[in-house]
C-alpha positions in Angstrom: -27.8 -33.4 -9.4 -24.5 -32.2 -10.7 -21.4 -31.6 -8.8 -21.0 -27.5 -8.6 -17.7 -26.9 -9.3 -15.7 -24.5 -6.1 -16.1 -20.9 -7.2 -13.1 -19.3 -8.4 -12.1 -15.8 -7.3 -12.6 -13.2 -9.5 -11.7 -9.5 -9.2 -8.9 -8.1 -7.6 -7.6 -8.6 -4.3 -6.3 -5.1 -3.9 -7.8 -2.7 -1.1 -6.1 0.3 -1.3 -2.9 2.2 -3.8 -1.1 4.9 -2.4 -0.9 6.2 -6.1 1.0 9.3 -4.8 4.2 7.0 -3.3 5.8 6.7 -6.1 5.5 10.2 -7.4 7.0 11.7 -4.6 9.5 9.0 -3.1 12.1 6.7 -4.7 11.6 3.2 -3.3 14.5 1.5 -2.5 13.0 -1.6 -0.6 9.8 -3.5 -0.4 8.7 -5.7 2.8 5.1 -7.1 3.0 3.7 -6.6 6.5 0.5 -7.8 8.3 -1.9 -5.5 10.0 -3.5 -5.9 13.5 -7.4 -5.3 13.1 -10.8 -5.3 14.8 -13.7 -6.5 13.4 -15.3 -3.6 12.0 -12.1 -2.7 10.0 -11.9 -6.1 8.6 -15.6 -5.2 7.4 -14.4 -2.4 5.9 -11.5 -3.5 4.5 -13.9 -5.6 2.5 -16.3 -3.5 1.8 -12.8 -1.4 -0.1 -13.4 1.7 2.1 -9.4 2.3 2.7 -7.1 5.1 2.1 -3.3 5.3 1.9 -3.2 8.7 0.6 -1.6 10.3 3.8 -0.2 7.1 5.4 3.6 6.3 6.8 4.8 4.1 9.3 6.6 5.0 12.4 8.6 3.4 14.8 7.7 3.5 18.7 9.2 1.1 21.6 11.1 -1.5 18.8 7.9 -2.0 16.6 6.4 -0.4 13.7 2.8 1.2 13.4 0.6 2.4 10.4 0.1 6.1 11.4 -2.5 8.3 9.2 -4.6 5.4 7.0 -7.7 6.0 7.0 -10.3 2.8 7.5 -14.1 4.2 7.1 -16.7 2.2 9.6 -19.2 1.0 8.0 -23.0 2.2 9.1 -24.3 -1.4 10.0 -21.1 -3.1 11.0 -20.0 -0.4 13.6 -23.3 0.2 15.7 -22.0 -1.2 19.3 -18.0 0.0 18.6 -16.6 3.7 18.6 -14.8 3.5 15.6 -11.9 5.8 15.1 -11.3 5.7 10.9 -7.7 7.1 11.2 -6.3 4.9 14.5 -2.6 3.9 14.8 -2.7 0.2 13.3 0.3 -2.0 14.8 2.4 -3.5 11.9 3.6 -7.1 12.0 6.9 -8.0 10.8 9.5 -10.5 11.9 12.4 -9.0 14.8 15.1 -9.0 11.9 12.8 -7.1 9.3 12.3 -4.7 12.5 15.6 -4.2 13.2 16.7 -3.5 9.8 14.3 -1.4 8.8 14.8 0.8 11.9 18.5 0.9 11.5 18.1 2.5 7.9 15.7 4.8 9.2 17.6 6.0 12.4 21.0 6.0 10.4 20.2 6.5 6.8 17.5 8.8 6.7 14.9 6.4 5.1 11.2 6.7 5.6 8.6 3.8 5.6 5.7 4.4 3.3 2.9 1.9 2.3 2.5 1.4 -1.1 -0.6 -1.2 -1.1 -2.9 -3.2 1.3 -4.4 -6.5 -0.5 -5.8 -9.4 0.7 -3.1 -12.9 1.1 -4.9 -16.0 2.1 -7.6 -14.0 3.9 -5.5 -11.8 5.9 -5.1 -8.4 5.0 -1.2 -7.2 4.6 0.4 -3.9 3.8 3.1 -3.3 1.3 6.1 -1.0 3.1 8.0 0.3 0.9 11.6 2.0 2.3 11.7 4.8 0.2 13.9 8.0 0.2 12.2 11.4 -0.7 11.8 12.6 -3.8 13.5 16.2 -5.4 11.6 18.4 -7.3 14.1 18.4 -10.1 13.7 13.9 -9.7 10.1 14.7 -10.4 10.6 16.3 -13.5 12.8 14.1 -14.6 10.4 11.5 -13.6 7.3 12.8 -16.0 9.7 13.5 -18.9 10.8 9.7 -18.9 7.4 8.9 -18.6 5.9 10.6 -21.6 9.4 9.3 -23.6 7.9 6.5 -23.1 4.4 7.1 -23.9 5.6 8.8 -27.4 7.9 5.8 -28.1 5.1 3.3 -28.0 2.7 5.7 -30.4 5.3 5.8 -32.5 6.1 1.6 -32.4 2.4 1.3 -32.7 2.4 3.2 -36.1 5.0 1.7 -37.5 4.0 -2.1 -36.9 0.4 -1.1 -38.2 -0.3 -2.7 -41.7 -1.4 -0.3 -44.1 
C-alpha cells in the first residue's frame, strides 16, 4: 500500500461576517479575542450556524462579553442541554488589551463591535473591532467612493482590453 498523504484544509475557516460593521462604524482598531463555549455551540460553530448581525461587546466587572450573537443549537447536538442561541459569551483577552480597550470606551466614546469569528488552530476567536459610529453624511460619502471605484476599474478594464 501507498502512503496517504495528510489531508490539506480546504474551504474557508470563516464562521460568521458582520457585513453591516463596516457600513455603519469606522474602525479604528482591531484585537482578535477568544470565545468561552460549551459543547453544543462549538457544534454549531462548525456546523456555520452563527450570526453577528446584531452583536457588540460590553464591559461588566473589568472583563469583556459578546452580547446579542446569535449561536443556533443544533437538533441532534443539543438534546440533554437548554440551549439559549443568543447567551452572553465571555471574551478572552489579555489584562492590558482589557484595560485599554475599556479606557477608550469609558473616556473616548468608542464602542466594541465584532467584525468576524473564524476558526485559529481549532479554537474559535472573534475579531473586535474598536470602531466609532458612523454619520449619515460618512455613509454617503462612503457609497460614492465606492462606486468611484467600481467605475474606475470598468473603465481600466476597457482600456487595457486588446481590440
Amino acid at each position: 500500500m501507498a502512503k496517504q498523504k495528510p489531508k490539506e484544509k480546504t474551504g474557508n475557516s470563516t464562521i460568521a461576517l458582520n457585513k453591516r460593521a463596516r457600513h455603519e462604524y469606522h474602525i479604528d482598531e482591531h484585537y482578535e479575542a477568544g470565545i468561552a463555549l460549551q459543547g453544543w455551540e462549538v457544534k454549531s460553530l462548525r456546523a456555520g450556524r452563527a450570526n453577528l448581525g446584531d452583536a457588540y461587546a460590553i464591559v461588566k466587572g473589568g472583563e469583556i462579553f459578546l452580547f446579542g450573537a446569535s449561536i443556533v443549537p443544533l437538533i441532534s447536538a443539543s438534546t440533554h442541554v437548554v440551549a439559549d442561541d443568543r447567551r452572553t459569551r465571555k471574551l478572552l483577552l489579555h489584562r492590558e488589551e482589557i484595560d485599554k480597550l475599556i479606557g477608550a470606551i469609558e473616556r473616548k466614546g468608542y464602542t466594541l463591535i465584532p467584525l468576524a469569528m473564524y476558526w485559529k488552530n481549532n479554537r474559535a476567536k472573534l475579531d473586535l473591532g474598536l470602531a466609532r459610529g458612523k454619520q449619515e453624511h460618512d455613509k454617503r460619502d462612503t457609497a460614492k467612493e465606492r462606486d468611484w471605484n467600481r467605475e474606475k476599474q470598468r473603465v481600466m478594464r476597457a482600456k487595457n482590453r486588446p481590440a
